[in-house]
C-alpha positions as CSV (number, residue, x, y, z in Angstrom):
1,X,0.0,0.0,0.0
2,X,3.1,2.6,0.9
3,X,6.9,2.7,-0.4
4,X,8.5,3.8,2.2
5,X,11.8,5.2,1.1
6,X,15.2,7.1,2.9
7,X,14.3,10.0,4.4
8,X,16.6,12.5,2.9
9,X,14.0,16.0,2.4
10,X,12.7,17.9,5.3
11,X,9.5,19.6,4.8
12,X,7.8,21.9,7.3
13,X,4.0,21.2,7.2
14,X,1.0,23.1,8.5
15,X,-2.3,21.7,9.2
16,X,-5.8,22.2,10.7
17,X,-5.8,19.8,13.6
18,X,-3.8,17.2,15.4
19,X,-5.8,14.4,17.0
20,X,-5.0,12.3,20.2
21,X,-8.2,10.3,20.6
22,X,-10.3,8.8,18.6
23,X,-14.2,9.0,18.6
24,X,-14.8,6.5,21.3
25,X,-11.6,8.7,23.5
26,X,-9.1,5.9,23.0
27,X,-5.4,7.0,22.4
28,X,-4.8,7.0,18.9
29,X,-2.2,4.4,17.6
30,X,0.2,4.1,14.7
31,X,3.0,1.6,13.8
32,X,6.6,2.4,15.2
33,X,8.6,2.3,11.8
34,X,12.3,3.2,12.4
35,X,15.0,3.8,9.5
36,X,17.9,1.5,9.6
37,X,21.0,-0.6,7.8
38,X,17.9,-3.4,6.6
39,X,15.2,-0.4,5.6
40,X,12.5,0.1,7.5
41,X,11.7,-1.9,10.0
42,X,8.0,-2.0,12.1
43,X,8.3,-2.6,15.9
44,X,4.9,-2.7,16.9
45,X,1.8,-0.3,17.8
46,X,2.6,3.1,20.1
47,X,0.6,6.3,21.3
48,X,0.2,9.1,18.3
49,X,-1.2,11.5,16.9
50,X,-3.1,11.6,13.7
51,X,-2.7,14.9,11.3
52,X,-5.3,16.5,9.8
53,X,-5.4,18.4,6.6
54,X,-1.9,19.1,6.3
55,X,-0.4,21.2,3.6
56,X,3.5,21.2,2.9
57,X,4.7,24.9,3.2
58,X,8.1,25.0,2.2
59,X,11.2,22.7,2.1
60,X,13.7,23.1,5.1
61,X,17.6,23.0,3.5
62,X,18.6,24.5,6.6
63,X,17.9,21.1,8.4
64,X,19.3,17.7,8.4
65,X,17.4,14.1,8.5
66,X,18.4,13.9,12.1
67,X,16.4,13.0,15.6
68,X,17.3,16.3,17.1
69,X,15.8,18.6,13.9
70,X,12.9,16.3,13.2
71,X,12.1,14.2,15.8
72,X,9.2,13.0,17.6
73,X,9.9,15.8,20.2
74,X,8.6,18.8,17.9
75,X,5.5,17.2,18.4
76,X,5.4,16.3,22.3
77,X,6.8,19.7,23.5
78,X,3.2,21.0,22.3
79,X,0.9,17.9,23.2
80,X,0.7,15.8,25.8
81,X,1.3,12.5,24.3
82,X,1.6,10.0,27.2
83,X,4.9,7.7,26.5
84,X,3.5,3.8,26.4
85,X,5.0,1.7,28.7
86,X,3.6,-1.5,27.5
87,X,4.2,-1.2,23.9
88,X,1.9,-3.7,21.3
89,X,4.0,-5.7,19.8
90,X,2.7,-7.5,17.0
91,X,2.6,-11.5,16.5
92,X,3.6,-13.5,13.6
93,X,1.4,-14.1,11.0
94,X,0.7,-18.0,10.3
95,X,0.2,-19.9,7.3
96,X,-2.9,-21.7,7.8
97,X,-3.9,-22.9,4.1
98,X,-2.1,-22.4,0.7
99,X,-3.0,-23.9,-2.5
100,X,-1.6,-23.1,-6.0
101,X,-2.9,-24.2,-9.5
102,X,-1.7,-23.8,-13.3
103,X,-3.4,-23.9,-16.6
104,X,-1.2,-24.6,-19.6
105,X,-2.3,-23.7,-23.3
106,X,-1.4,-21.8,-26.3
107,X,2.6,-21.7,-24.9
108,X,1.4,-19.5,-22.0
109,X,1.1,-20.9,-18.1
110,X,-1.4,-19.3,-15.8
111,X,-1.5,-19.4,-12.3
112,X,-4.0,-18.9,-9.8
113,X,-2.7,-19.2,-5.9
114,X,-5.0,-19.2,-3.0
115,X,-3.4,-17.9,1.1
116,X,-5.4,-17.9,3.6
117,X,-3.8,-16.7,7.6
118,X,-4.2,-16.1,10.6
119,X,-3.0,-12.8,11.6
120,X,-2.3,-12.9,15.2
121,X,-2.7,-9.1,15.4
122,X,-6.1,-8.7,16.8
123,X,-4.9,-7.0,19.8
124,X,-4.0,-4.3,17.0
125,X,-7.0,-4.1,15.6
126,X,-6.2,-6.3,12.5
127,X,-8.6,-9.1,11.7
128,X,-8.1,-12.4,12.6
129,X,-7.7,-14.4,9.7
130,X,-6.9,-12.8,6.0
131,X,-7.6,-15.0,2.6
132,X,-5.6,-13.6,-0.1
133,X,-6.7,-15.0,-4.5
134,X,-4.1,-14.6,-6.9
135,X,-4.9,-15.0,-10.5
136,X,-2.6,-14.6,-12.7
137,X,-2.4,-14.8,-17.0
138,X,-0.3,-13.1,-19.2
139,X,-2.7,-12.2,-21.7
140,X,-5.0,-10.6,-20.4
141,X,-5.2,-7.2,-19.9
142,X,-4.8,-6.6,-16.5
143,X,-2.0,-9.6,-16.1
144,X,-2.3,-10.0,-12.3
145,X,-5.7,-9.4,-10.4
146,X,-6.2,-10.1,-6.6
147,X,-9.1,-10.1,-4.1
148,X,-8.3,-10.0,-0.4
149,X,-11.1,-10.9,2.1
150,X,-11.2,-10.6,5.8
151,X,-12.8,-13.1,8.0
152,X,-13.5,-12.7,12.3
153,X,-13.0,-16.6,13.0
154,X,-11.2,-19.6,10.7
155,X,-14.5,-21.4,10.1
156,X,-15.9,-18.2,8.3
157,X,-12.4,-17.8,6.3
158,X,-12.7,-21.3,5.2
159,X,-16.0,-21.3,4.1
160,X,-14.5,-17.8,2.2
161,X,-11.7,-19.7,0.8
162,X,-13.6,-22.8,-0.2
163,X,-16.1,-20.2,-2.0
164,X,-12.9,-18.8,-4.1
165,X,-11.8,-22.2,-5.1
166,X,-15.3,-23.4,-6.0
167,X,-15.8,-20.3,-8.1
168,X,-12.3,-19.9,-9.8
169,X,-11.5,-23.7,-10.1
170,X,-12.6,-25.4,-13.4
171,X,-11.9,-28.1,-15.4
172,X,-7.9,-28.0,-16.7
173,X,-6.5,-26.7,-14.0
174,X,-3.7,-28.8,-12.3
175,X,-2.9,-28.4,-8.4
176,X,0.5,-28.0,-7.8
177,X,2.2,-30.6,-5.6
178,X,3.3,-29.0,-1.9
């Protein structure tokens, strides 16, 4: 959904509001992402604060991608963001079905892939089980088309899955061998 690249411009921004809660007065959360040798990196779920309407207003030369020019602090010295002790930390995703088929014909393979997992991120508000269809042919138009489907429990992202294979599973297509 996002390419998160180097940060290397600093911009100064102005915007209408910054919000600490949402509707229901919960603190509002966002990933930790930090910047490192590997890329970015997540680290789990902290206390934030979500912009609104911003509008860039000018590029800062006079300032350097570093903690003390831009960091988290130019926003804390004017709200009162309460540091979180217990940091979320976020669980591994797990496998819980995978299934791949091919079609051959007219020198051309396609492929259509079925993933369905668990997410083990409720706690973050993810759902609980994610089931991911691939379909895949090179002549077509749009080569690659996907449909990602959420499900609260593994019975309902079965019978979700099963639906997809069902649909999308005809004659001449050949599973391939885990």
């Amino acid at each position: 959904m996002y390419q998160l690249v180097e940060p290397m411009l600093i911009v100064e921004l102005k915007c209408m509001d910054l919000q600490l809660e949402d509707s229901q007065g919960r603190p509002i959360k966002h990933p930790r992402i930090s910047y490192g040798a590997q890329g970015w990196a997540v680290s789990g779920w902290t206390n934030s604060a979500s912009v609104h309407n911003a509008v860039v207003v000018r590029l800062r030369n006079d300032k350097a991608c570093t903690v003390e020019d831009i960091g988290w602090s130019q926003i804390t010295r004017l709200l009162p963001i309460p540091e979180q002790a217990d940091e979320t930390t976020l669980g591994a995703s797990e496998v819980i079905r995978r299934q791949v088929w091919t079609k051959e014909g007219a020198g051309k393979v396609d492929v259509r892939k079925l993933v369905l997992w668990k997410t083990n991120k409720e706690s973050a508000g993810y759902s609980a089980y994610v089931v991911h269809w691939t379909d895949f042919s090179a002549t077509r138009k749009s080569p690659l088309d996907r449909e990602v489907r959420l499900a609260p429990n593994e019975k309902e992202a079965m019978k979700i899955a099963d639906d997809m294979v069902t649909e999308n599973i005809k004659k001449g297509w050949n599973e391939v061998a885990k």
